[in-house]
N, C-alpha and C positions, 0 to 999 in steps of 0.2 A: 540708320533706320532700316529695320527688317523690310522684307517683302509684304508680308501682314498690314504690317503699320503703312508702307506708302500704299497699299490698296485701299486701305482702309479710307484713307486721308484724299487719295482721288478719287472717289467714291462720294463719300463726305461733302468734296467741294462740286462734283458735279451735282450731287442732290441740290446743293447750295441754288446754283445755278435752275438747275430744272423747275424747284418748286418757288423761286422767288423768281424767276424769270417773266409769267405774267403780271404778277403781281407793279415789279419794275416797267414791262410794256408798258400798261394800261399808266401807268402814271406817267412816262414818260413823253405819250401820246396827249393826254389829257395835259398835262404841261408844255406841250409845244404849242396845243389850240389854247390854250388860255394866256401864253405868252403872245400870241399874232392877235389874240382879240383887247388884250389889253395894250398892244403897240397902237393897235390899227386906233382904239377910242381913247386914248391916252388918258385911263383909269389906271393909277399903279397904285393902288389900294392894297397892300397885303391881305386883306381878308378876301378880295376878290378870286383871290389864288388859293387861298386855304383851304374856303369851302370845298368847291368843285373835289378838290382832292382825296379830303376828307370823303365825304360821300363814295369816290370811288372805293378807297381803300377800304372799305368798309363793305361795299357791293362785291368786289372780288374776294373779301374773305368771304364774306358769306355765299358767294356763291362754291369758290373750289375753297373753301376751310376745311370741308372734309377729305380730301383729295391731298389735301397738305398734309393733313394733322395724319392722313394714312399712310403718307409716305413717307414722313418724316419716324412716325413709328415704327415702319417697318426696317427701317434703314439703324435706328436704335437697337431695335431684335436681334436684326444680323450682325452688328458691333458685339452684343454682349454676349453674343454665340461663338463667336471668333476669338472672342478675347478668355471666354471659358474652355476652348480647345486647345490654350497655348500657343494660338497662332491660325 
């Protein structure tokens, strides 16, 4: 693997990271309160856990969806730049 391609590809995987990273927070917080509130009232309902979730993921796209979709774009841009330079 050239120099290009593993930049490209760490690069790639830190975006990975960067712009799925809240996204993962906020569920993973909102899963650990809906995990203690369903231990604590011993409701193991799967839909009790669904919702909530739903609702997030949906609230964090739409709040940074643009932010995403910008950075993921951009990060496209500079692939198809690099890769029409030959490297």
């Amino acid at each position: 693997m050239n120099d290009s391609a593993a930049t490209l590809l760490r690069e790639g995987l830190m975006l990975v990271g960067v712009v799925g990273g809240p996204m993962f927070a906020v569920l993973f917080i909102l899963g650990l309160g809906v995990g203690v509130l369903q231990a604590a009232t011993q409701i193991n309902d799967p839909a009790v856990g669904f919702l909530p979730r739903v609702l997030a993921t949906v609230g964090v796209a739409a709040v940074l969806g643009g932010w995403m979709v910008e950075r993921l774009a951009a990060f496209v841009r500079f692939a198809f730049e690099r890769m029409a330079q030959g490297g």
